[in-house]
N, C-alpha and C positions, 0 to 999 in steps of 0.2 A: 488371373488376368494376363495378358498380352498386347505389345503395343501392336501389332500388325498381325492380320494374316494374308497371306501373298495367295489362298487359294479363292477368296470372297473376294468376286470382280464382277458382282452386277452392277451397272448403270442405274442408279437411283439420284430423283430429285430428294436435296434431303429436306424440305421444308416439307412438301407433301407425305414424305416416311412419316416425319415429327407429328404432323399434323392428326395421320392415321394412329400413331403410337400412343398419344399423350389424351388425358383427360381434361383440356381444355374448355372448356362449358361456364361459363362462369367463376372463372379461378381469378388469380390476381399472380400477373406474369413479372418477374425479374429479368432483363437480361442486360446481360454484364458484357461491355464490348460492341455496343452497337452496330458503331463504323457510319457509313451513310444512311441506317434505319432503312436498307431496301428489305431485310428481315422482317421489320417492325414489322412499316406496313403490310406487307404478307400477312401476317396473322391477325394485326388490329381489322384490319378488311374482313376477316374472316368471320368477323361478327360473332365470334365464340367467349372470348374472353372479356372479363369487368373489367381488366387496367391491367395495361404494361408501363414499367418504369423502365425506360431503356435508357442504360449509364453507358459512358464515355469518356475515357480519361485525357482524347487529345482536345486540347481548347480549341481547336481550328474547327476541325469536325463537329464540337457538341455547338459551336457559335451557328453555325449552319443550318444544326437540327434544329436550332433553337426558331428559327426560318419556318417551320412548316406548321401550316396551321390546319390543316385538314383531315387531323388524325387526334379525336376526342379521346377516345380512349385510353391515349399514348400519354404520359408523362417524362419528359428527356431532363436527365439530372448529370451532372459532371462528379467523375469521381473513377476509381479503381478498384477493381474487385477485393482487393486487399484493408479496404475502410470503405465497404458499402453505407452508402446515408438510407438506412433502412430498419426499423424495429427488429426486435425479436418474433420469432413465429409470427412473422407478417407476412410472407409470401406462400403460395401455393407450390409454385414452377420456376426456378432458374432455369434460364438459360445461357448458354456459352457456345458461339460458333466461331472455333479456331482463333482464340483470343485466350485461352490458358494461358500457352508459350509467350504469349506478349508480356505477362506481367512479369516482374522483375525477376529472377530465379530467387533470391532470398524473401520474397515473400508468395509463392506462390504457397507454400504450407499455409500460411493466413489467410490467403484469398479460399481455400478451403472449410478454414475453420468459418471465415466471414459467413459465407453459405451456407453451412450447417447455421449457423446461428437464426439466420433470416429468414429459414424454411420453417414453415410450421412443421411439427410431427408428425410422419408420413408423406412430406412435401418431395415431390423429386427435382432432381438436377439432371438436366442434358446438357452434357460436356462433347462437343464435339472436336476431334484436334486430326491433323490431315498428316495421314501416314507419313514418313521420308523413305518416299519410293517415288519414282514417275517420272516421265519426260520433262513436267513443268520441272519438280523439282531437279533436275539436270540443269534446267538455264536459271533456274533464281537462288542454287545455293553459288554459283559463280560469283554473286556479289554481297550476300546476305545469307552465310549457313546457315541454317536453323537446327542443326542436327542436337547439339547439345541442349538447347531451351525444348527442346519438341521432349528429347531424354527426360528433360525434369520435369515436367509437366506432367510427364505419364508417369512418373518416380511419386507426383505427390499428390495424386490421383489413390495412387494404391497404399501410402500412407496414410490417410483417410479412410480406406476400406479397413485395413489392417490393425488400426488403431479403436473401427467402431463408430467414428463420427458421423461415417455414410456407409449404408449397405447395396453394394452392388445387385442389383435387380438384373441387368445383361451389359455385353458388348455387343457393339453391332458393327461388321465389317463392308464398306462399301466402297463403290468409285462414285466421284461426281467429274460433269463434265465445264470445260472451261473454252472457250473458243474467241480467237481475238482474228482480227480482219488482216493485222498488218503489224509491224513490229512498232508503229506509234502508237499504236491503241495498246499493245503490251506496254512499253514504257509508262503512258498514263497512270494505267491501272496497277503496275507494280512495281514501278520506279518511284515515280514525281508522286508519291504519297505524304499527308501528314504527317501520320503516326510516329515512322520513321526516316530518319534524315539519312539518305541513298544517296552520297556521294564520291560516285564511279569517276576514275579518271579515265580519262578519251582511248587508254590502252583496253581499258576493262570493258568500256563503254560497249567498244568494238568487237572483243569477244563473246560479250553478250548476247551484242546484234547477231554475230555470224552463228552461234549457238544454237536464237529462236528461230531464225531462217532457216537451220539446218532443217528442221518443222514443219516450215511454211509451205503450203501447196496454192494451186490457183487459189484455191475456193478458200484461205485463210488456215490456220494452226488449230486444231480442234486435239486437247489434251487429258486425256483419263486418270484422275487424281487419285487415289487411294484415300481413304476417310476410315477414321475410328469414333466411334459415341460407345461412351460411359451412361450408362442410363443409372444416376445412383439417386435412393430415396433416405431421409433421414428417419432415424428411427421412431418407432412411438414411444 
């Protein structure tokens, strides 16, 4: 295993990868980390699957989701990958998009073992986590490095392989792409967040600003992300 490879630089949507890759058909979907369910629904639309439980551990976020009613199939529960509220051998498909690194680093080994637990036998996990490479990541480790949680995350990923609990099926190396209008629509979207409390002072604020500008063309910042997925299944 590998966290990055710097020579896989296709432009890939990865919902439609996932989509093509996964045996979706009447499964019964987990995902752990929702965020605003623009995920979900992509898939619940999709018409493919019997039930997604999409968890949430910020209360802001899951009160929101808690808001949409137009998505049957979707069940939205509050919790952390690390004490999913979920049976044994009750799930078909986890899912994880860039929400490893979020859980705490001492329990990111739990939030593994959780997963094993709630996958039926032969269930797989899609673990997606976004390389530390890229221009984004140029302007958002300036106020929030992720270098070290992104480490562990891939540290207990392969702790799980190596230990047996999950067997690596592939990696898969990609870019996704991110495009924002204007440096307010970047602050929205990766500042003024939930999740985590981003509290830049007006020195930092500023080198941020002149960072993403450094970026910015007429036509707005369009940024090529580097992406990893763990395609892992639990044993029979």
């Amino acid at each position: 295993m590998k966290i990055a490879d710097p020579t896989q630089s296709a432009l890939v949507n990865e919902m439609k990868l996932m989509l093509e890759q996964l045996p979706f058909d009447g499964v019964r979907v987990l995902e752990l980390g929702c965020g605003k369910a623009e995920k979900t629904r992509t898939l619940a639309e999709s018409g493919r699957v019997a039930e997604i439980v999409a968890l949430e551990v910020d209360t802001i976020q899951h009160a929101r989701n808690l808001e949409i009613t137009d998505l049957s199939r979707v069940r939205f529960c509050h919790g952390g990958a690390e004490a999913i509220p979920a049976d044994d051998n009750s799930v078909d498909i986890v899912l994880m998009f860039k929400s490893l690194h979020h859980v705490p680093m001492p329990h990111m080994d739990q939030a593994l073992s959780e997963i094993t637990r709630v996958l039926k036998p032969g269930g797989l996990a899609w673990i997606s986590e976004p390389v530390y490479a890229g221009d984004l990541n140029e302007v958002f480790k300036l106020f929030h490095d992720e270098k070290v949680v992104r480490e562990a995350a891939f540290a207990a990923i392969c702790k799980a392989v190596d230990d047996g609990r999950l067997l690596l099926e592939r990696e898969l190396f990609f870019n996704t792409r991110s495009f924002f209008e204007n440096f307010a629509q970047f602050d929205q979207r990766m500042i003024q967040v939930t999740h985590s409390n981003h509290q830049l002072s007006p020195a930092m604020y500023q080198q941020v600003r002149e960072k993403f500008e450094s970026y910015l063309t007429p036509e707005g910042a369009t940024f090529l992300n580097p992406q990893r997925v763990d395609l892992l299944r639990k044993p029979t």
